[in-house]
N, CA and C of each residue as an Amber inpcrd file, in Angstrom:
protein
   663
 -38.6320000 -36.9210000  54.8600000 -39.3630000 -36.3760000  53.7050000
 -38.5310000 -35.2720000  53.0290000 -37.4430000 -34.7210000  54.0880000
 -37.1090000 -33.3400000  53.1990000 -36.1620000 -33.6760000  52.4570000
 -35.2200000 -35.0250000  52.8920000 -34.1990000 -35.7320000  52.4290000
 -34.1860000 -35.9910000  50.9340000 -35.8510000 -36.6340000  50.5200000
 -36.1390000 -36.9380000  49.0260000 -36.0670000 -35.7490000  48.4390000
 -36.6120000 -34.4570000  48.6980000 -36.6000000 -33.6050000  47.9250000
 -35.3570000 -32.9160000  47.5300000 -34.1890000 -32.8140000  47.8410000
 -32.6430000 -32.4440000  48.2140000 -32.2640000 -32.8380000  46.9490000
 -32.2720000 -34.1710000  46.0270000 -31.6110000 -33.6640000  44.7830000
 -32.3160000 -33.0560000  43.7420000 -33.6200000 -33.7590000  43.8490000
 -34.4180000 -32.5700000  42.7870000 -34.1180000 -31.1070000  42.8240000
 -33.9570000 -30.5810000  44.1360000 -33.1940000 -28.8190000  44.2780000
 -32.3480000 -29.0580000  43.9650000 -31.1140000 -30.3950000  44.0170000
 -30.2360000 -29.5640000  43.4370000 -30.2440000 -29.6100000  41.8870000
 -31.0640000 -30.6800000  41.1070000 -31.1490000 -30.7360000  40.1450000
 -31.6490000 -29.5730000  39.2080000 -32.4250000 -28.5640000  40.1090000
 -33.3190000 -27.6130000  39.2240000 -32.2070000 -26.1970000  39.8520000
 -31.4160000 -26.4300000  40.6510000 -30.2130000 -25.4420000  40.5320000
 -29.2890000 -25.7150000  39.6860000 -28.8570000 -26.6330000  39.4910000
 -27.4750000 -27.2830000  38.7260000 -28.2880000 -27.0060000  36.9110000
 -29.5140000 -26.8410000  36.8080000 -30.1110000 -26.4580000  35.2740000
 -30.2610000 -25.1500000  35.1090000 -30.7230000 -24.2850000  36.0100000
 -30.7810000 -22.9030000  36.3920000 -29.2890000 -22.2710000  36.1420000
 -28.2310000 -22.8980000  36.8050000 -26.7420000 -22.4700000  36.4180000
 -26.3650000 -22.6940000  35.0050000 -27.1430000 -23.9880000  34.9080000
 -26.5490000 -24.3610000  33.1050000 -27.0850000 -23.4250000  32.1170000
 -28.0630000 -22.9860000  32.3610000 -29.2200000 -22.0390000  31.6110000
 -28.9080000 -20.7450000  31.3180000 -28.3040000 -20.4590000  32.7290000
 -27.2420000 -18.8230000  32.7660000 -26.3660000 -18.9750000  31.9440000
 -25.4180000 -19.8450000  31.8830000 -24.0340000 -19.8140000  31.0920000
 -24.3460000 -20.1210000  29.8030000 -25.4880000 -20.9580000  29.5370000
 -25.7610000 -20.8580000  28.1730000 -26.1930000 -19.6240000  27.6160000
 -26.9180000 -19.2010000  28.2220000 -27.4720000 -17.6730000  27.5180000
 -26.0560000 -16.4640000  27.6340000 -24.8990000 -16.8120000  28.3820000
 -23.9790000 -15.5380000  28.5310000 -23.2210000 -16.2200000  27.7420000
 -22.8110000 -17.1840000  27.1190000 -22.2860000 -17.6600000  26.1330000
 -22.7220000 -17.4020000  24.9920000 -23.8540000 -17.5140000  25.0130000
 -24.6530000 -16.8230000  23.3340000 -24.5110000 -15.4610000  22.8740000
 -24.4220000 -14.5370000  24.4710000 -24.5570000 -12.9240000  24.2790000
 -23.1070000 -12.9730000  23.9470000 -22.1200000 -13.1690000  24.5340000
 -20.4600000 -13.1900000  23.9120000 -20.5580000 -13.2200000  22.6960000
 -20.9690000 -15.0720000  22.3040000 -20.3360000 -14.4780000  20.9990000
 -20.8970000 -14.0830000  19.5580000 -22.3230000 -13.6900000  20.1380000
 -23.3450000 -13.0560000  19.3820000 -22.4970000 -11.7080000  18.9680000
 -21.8860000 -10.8700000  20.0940000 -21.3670000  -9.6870000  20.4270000
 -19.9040000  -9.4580000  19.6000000 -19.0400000 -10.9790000  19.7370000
 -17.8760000 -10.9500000  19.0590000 -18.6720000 -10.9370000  17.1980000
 -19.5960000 -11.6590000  16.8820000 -19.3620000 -11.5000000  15.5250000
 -20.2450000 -10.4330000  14.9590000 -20.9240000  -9.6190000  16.3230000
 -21.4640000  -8.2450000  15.2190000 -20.2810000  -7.3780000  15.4320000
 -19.3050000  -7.6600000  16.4690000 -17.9000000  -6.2530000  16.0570000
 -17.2150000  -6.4810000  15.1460000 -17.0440000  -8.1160000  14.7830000
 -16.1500000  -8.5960000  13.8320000 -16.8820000  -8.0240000  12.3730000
 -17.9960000  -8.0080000  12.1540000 -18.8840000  -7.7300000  11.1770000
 -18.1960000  -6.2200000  11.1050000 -18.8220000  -5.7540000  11.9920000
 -18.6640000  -4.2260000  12.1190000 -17.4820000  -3.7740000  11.3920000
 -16.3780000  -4.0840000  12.1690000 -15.3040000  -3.5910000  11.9510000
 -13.9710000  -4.4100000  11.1720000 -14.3870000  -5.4830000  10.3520000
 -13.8260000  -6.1290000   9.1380000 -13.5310000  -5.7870000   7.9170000
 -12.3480000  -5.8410000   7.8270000 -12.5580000  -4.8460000   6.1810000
 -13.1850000  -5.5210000   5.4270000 -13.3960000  -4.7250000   4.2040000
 -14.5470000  -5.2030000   3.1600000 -13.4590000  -5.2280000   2.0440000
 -13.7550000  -6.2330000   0.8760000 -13.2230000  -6.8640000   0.2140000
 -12.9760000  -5.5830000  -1.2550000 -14.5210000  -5.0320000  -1.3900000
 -14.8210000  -4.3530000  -2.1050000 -14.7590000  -2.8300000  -1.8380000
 -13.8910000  -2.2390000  -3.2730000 -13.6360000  -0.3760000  -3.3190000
 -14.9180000   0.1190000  -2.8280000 -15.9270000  -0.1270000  -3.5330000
 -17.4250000   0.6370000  -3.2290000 -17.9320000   0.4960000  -1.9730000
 -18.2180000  -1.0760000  -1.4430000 -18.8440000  -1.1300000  -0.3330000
 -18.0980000  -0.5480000   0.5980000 -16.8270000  -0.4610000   0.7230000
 -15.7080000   0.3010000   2.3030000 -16.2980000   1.2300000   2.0890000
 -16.5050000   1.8540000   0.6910000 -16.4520000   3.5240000   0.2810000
 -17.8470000   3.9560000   1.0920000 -19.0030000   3.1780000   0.6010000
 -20.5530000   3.5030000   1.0740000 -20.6620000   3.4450000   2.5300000
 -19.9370000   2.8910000   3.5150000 -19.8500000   2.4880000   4.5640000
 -18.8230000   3.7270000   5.0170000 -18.1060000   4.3460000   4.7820000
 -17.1430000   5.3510000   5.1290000 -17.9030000   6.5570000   5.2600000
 -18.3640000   6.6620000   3.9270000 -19.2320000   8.0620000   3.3260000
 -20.5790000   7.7390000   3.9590000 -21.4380000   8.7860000   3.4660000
 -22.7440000   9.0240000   4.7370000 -23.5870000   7.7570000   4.3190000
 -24.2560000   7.3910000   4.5520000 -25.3120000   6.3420000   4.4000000
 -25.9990000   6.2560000   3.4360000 -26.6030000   7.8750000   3.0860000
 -27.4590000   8.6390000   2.0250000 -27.1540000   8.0950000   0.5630000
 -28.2860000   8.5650000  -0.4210000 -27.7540000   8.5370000  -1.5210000
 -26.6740000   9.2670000  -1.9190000 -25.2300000   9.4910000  -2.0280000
 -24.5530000  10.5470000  -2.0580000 -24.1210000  10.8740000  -3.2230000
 -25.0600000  11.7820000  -4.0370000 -25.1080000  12.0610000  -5.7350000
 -23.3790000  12.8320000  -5.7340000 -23.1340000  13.4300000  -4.7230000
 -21.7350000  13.7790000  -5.2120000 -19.9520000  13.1750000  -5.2730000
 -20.5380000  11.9820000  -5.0500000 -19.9640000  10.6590000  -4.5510000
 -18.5210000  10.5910000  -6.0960000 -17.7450000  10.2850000  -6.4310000
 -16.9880000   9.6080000  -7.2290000 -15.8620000   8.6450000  -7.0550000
 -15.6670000   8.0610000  -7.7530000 -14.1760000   7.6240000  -7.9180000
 -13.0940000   7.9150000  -9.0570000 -12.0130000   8.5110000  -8.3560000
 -11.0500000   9.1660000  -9.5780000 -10.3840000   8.0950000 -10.1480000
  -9.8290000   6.8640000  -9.5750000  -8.7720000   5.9270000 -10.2100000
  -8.7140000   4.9630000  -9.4670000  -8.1030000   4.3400000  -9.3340000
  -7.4000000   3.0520000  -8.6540000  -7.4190000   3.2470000  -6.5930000
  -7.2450000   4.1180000  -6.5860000  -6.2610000   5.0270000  -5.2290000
  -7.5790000   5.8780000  -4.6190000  -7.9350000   6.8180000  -4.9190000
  -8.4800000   7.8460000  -4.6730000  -9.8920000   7.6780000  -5.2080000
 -11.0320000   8.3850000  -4.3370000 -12.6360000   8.7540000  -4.5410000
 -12.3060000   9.8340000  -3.9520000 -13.6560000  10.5710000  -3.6930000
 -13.9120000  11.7760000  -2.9290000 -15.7620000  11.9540000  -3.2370000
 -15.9900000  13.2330000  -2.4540000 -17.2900000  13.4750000  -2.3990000
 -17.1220000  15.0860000  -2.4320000 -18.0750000  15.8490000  -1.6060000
 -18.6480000  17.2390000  -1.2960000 -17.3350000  16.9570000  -0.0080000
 -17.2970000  16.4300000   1.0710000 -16.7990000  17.2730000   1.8900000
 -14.9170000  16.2790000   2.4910000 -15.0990000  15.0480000   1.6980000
 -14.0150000  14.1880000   2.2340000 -13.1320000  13.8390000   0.4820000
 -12.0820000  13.3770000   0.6230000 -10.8870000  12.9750000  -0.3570000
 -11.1500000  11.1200000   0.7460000 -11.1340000  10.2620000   0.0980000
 -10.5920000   8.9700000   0.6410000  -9.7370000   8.2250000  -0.2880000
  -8.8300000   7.6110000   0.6600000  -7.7370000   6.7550000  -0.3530000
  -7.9730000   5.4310000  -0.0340000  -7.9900000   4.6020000  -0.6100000
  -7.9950000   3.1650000  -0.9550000  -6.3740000   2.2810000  -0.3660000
  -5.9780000   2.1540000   0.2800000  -4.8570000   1.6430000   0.3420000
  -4.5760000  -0.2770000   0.1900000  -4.2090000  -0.9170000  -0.1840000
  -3.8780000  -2.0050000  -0.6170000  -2.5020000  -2.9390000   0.2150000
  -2.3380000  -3.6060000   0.8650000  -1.3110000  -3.9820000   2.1030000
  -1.5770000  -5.3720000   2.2440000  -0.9620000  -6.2150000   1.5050000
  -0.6930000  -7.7010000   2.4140000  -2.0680000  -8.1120000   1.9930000
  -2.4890000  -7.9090000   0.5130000  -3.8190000  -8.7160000   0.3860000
  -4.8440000  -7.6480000   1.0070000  -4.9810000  -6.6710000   1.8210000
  -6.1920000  -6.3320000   2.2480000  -6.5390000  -5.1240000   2.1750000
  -7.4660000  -4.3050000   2.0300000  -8.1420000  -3.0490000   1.5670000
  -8.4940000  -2.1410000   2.5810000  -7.8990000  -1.1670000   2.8250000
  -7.9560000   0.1460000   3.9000000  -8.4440000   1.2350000   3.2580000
  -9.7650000   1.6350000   3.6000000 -10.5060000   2.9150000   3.0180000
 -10.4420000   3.9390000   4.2790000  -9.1770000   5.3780000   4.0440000
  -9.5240000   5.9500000   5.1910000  -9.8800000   7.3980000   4.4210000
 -10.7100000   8.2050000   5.2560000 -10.2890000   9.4090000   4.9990000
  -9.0310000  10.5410000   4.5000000  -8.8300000  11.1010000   3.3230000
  -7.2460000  12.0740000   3.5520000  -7.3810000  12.7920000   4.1590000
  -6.7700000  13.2330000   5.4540000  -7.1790000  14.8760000   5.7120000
  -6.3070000  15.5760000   5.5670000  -6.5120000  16.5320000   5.4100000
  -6.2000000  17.7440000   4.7930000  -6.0200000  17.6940000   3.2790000
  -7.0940000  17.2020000   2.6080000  -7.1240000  17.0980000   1.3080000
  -8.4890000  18.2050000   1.1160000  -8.1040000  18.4010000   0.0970000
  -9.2420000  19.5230000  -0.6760000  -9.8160000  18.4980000  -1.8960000
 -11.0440000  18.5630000  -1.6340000 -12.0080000  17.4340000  -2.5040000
 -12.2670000  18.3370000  -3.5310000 -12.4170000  19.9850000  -3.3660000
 -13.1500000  20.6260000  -4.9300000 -11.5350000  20.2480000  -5.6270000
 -10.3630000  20.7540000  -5.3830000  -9.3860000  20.8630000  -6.6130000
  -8.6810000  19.3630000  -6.1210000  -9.0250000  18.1560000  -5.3480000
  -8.3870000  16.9340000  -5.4050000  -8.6210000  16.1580000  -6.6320000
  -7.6350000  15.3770000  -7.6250000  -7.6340000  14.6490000  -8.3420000
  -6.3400000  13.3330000  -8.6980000  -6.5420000  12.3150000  -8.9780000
  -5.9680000  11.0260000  -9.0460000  -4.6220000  11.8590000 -10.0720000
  -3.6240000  11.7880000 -10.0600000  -2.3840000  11.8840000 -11.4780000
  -2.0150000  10.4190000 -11.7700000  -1.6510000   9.8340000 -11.3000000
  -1.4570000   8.3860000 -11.7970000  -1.8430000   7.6080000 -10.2980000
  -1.6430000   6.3350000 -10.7280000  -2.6440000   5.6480000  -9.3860000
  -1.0770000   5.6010000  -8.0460000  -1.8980000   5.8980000  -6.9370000
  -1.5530000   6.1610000  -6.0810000  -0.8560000   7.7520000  -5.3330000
  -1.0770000   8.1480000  -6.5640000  -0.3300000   9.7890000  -6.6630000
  -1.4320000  10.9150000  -6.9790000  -2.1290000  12.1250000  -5.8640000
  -2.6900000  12.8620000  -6.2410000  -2.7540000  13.8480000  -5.8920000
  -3.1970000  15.2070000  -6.3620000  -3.0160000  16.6320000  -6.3930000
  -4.3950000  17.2150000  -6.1170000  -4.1880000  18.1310000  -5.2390000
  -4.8180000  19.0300000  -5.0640000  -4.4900000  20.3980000  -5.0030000
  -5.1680000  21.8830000  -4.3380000  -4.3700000  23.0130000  -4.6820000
  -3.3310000  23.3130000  -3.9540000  -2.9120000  22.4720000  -2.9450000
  -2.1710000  22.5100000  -1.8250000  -0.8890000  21.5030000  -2.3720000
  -0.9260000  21.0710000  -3.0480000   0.7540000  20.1140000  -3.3020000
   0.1600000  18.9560000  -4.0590000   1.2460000  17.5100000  -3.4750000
   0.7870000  16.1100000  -4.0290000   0.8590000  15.4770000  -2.7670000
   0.0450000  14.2460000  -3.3100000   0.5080000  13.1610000  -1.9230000
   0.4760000  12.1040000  -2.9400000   1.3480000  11.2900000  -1.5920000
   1.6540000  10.0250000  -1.9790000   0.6500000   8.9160000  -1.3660000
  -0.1880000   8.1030000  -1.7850000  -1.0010000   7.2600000  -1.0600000
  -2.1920000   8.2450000  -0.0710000  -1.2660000   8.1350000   1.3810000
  -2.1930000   8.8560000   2.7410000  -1.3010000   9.8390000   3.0930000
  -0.5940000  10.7190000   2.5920000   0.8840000  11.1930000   2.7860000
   1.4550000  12.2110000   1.9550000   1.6420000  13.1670000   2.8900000
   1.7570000  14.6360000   1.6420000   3.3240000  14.3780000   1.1530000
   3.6200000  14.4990000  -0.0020000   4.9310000  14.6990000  -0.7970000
   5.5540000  15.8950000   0.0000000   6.8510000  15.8430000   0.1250000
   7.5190000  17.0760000   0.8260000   8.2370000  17.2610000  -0.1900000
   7.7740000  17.5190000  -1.5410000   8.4200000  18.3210000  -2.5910000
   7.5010000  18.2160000  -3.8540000   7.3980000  18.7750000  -5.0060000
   6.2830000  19.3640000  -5.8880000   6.9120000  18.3160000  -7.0070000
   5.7820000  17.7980000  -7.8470000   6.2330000  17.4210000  -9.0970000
   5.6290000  17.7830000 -10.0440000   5.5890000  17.5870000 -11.5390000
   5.3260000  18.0620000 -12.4290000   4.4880000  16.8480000 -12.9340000
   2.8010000  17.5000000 -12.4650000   2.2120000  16.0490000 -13.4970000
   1.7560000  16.0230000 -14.4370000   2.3060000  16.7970000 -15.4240000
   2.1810000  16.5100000 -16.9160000   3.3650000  15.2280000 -17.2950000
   4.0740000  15.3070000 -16.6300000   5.3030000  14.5580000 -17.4050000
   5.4370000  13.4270000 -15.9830000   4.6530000  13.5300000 -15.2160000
   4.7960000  12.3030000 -13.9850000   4.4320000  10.9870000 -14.5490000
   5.4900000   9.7490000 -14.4420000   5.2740000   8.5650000 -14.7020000
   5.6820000   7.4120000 -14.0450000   5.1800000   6.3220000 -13.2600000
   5.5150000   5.3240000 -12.8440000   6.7860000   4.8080000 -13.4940000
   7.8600000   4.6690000 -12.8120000   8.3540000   3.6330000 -13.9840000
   8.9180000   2.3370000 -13.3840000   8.0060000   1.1750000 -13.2370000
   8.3310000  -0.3310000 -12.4100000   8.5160000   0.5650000 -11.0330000
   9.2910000   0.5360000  -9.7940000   8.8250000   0.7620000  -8.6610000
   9.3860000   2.1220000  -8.3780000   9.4440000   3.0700000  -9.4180000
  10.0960000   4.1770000  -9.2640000   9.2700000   5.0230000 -10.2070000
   9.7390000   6.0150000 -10.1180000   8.5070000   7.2150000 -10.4060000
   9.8830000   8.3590000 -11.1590000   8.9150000   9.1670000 -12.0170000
   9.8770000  10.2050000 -12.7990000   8.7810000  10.9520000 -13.1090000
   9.7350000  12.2950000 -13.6830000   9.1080000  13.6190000 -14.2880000
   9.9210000  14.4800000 -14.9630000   9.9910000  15.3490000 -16.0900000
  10.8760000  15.6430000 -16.4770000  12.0500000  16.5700000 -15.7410000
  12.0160000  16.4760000 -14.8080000  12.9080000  17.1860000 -13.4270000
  14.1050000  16.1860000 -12.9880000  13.0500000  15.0110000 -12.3500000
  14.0330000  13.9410000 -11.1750000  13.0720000  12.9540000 -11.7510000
  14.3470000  11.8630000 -10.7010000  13.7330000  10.4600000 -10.5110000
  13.5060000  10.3410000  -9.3340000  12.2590000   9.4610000  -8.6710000
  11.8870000  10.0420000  -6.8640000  11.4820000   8.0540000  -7.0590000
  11.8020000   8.0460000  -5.7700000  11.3940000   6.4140000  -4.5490000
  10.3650000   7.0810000  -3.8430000   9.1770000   6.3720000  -4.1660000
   7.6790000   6.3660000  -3.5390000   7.2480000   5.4210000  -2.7730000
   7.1410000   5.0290000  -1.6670000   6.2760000   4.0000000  -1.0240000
   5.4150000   4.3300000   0.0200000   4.8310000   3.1890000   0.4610000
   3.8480000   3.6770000   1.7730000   4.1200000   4.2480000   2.9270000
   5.3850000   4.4590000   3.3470000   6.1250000   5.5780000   4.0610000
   6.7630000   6.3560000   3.6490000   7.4300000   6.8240000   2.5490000
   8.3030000   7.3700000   2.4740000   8.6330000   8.0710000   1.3430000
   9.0440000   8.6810000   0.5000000   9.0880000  10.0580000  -0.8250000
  10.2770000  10.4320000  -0.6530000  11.1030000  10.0770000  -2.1190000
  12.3770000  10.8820000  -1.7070000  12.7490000  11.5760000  -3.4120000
  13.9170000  12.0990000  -3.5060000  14.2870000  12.7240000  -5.1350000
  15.5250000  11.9560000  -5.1180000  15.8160000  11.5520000  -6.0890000
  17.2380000  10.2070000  -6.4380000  18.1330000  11.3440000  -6.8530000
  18.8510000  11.5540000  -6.7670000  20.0740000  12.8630000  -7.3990000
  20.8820000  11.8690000  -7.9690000  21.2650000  12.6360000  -9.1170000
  22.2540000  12.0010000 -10.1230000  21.5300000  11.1240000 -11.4660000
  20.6470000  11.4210000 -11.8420000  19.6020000  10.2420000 -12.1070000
  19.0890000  11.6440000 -13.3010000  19.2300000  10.1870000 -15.0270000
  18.9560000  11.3060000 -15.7270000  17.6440000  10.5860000 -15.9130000
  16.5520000  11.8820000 -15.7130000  14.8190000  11.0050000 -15.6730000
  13.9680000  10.4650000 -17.3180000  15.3640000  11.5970000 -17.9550000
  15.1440000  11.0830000 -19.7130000  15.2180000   9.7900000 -20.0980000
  16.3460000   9.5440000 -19.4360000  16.4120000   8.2270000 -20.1610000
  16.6740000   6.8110000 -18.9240000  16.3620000   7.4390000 -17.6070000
  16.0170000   6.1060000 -16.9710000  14.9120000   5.1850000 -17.1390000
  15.6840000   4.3650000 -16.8710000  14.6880000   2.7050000 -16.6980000
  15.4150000   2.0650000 -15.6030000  14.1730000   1.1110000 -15.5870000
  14.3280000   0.3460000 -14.3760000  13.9870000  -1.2390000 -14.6680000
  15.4390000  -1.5530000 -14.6570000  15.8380000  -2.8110000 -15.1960000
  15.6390000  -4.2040000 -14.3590000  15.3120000  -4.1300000 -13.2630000
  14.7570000  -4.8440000 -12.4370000  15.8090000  -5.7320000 -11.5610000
  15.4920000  -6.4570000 -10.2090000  15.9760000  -6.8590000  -9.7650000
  16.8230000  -6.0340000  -8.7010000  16.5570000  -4.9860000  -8.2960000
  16.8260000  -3.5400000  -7.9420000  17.9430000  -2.9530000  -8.4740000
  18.3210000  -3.1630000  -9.8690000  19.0430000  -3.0190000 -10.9400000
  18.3430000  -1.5700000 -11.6040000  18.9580000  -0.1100000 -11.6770000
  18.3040000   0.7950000 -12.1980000  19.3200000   1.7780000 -13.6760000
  18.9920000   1.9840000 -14.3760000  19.9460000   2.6320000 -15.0190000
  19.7360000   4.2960000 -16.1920000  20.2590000   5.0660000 -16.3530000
  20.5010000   5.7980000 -17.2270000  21.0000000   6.2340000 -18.1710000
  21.5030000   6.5780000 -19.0620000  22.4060000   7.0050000 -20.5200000
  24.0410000   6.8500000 -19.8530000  24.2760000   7.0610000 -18.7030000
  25.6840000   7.1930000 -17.6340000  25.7300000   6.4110000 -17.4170000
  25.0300000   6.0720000 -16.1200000  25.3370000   5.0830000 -15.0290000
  24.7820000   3.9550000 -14.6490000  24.8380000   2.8920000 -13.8770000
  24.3240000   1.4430000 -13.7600000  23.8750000   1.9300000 -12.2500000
  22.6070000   1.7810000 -11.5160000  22.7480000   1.8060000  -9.9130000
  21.9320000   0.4190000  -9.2270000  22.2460000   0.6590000  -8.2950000
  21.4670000  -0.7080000  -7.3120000  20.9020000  -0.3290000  -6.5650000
  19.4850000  -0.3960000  -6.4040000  18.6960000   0.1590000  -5.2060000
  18.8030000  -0.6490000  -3.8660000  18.5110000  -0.0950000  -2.8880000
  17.8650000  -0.6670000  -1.7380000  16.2370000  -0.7610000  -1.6730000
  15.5990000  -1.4450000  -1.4960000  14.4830000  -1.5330000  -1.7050000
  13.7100000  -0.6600000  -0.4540000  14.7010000   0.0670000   0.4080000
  13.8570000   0.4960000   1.1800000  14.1540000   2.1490000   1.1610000
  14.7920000   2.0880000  -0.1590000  15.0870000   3.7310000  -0.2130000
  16.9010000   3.8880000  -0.5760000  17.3780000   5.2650000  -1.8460000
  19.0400000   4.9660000  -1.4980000  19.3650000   4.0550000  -2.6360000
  20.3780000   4.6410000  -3.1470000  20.6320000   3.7300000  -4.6090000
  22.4750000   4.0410000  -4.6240000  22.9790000   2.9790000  -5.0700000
  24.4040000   2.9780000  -4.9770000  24.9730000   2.7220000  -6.3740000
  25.9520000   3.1040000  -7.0280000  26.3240000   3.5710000  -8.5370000
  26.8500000   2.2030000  -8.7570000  26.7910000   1.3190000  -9.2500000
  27.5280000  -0.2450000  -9.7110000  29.0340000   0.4650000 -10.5020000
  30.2830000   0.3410000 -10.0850000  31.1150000   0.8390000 -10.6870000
  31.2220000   0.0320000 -11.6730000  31.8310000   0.7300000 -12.7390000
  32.2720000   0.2370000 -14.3350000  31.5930000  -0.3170000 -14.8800000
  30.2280000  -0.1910000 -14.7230000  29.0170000  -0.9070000 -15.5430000
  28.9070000   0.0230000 -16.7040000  28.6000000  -0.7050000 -17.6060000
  28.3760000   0.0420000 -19.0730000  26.8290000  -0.1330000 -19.2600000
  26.0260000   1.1610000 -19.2420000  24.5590000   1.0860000 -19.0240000
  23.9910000   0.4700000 -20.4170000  24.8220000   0.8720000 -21.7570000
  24.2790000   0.4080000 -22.9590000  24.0650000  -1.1450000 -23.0710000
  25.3390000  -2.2390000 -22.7080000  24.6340000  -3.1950000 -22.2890000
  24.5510000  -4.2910000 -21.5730000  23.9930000  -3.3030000 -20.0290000
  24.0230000  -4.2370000 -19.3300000  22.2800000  -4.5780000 -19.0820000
  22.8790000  -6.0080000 -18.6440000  21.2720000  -6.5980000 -18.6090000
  20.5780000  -7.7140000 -17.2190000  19.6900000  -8.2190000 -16.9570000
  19.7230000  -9.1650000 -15.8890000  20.0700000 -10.5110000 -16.9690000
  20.6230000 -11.3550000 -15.9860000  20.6080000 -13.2500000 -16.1890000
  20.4650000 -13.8740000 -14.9810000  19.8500000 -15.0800000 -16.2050000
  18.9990000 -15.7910000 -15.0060000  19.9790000 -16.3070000 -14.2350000
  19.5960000 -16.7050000 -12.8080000  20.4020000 -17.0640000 -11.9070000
  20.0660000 -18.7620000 -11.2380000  20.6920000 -19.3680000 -11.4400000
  20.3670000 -20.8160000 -10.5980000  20.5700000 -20.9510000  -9.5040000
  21.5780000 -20.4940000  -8.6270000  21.9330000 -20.4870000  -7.1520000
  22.0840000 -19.1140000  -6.5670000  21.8190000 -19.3220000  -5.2870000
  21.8140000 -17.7670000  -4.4830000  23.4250000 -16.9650000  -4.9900000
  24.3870000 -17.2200000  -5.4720000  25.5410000 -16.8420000  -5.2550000
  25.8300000 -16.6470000  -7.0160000  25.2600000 -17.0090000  -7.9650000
  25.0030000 -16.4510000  -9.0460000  24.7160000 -15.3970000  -9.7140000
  25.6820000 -14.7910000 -10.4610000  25.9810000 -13.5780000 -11.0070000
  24.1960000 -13.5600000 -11.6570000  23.5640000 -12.0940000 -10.8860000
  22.4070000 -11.9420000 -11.0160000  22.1950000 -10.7070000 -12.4360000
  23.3000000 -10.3240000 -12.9650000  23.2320000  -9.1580000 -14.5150000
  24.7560000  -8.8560000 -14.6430000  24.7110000  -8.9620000 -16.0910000
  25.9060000  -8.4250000 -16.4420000  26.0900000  -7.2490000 -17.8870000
  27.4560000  -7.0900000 -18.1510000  27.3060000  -5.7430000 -19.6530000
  28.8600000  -6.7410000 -20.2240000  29.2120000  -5.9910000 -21.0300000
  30.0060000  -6.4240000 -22.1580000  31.3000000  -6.6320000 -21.1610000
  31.3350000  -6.3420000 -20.0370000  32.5910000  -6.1470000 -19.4920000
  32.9310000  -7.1300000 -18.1090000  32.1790000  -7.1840000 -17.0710000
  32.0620000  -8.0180000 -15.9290000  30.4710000  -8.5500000 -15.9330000
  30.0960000  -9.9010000 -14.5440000  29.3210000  -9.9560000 -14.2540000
  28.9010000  -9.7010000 -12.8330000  27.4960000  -8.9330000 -12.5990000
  27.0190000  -8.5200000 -10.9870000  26.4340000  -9.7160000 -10.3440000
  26.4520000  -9.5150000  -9.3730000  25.4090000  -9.8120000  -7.9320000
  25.5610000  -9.4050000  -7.1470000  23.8820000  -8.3820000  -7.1180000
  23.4640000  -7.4820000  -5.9430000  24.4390000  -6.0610000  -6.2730000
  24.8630000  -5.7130000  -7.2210000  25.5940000  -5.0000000  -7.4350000
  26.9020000  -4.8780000  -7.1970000  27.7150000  -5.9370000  -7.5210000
  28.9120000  -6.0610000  -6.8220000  29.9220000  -6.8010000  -8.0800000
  30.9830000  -6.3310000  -8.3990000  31.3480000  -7.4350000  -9.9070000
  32.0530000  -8.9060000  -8.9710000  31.4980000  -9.7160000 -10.1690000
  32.4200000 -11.1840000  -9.4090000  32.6910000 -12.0010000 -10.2670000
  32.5130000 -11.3860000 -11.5570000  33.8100000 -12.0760000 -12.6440000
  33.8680000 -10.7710000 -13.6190000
């Protein structure tokens, strides 16, 4: 008699086990998609922002530009990377005298920063201007990125432009940037007129002036 009853136990154990793992399978990944929720960036400036800042209605709430909001007691920057949106706190930003100067660049009574990142030198933002991936003021010409702030020496900020292709120039001189900072003088380039051309193959003179043609800053005819 006890023989018959032997698989029904094990049958109502072997459902009892199935029953457990189903329910600790549900709590997983119930658990994975409220952290994923949680802690996913958000697509949108405002919603990161409301979610950063207090919960409340926060009447002292703004946004200065592109880059920068603030409130009563925080500065936050907006950062932009590979498609995706990072809202962090600045600290050591002063929210009464913090304000946007051009997007990604802002001042408070304490200096400038760059992005999340204090400038380790002062500029003048009346006359501060982007220019393509380089920045000027009537002082210098400065390389800005998400690490790093520097002042270009030699570089007249009157009359630079930035001719592209990391091709940069002034009323003087022709230079070639590195894109990661550092600019090197293209010898015997004539800045009046040199220009980019289009290039068909990797090994194709990428700009030239009345005199030779470059690639990468280098003459090769």
């Amino acid at each position: 008699m006890d023989e018959t009853f032997v698989p029904e136990k094990h049958a109502t154990l072997r459902n009892l086990l199935i029953g457990i793992g189903v329910f600790v399978l549900a709590l997983t990944i119930g658990g994975f998609i409220f952290l994923y929720t949680k802690h996913s960036p958000k697509d949108s400036f405002q919603e990161t922002i409301a979610a950063t800042s207090s919960q409340d209605q926060n009447s002292s709430y703004r946004i200065l530009g592109k880059t920068y909001s603030k409130d009563d007691k925080n500065v936050f920057v907006n950062i932009h990377y590979n498609g995706e949106s990072t809202i962090t706190v600045l600290v050591g930003a002063d929210p009464a005298t913090f304000r946007e100067v051009v997007d990604g660049i802002g001042q408070d009574k304490n200096g400038f920063w760059a992005l999340d990142y204090k400038l380790p030198f002062l500029i003048d933002p009346d006359t501060f201007a982007l220019v393509g991936e380089y920045a000027k003021d009537k002082n210098h010409v400065y390389f800005i990125n998400l690490l790093t702030a520097e002042i270009l020496p030699n570089l007249d900020p009157a009359t630079f432009e930035d001719v592209g292709m990391n091709y940069t120039k002034d009323k003087t001189n022709v230079w070639y940037g590195n894109p990661f900072g550092g600019m090197t003088k293209v010898d015997n380039a004539d800045p009046t007129t040199f220009e980019l051309i289009s290039s068909q193959l990797v090994h194709d003179p990428d700009a030239q002036d009345k005199n030779h043609k470059y690639l990468r800053g280098e003459i090769v005819q």
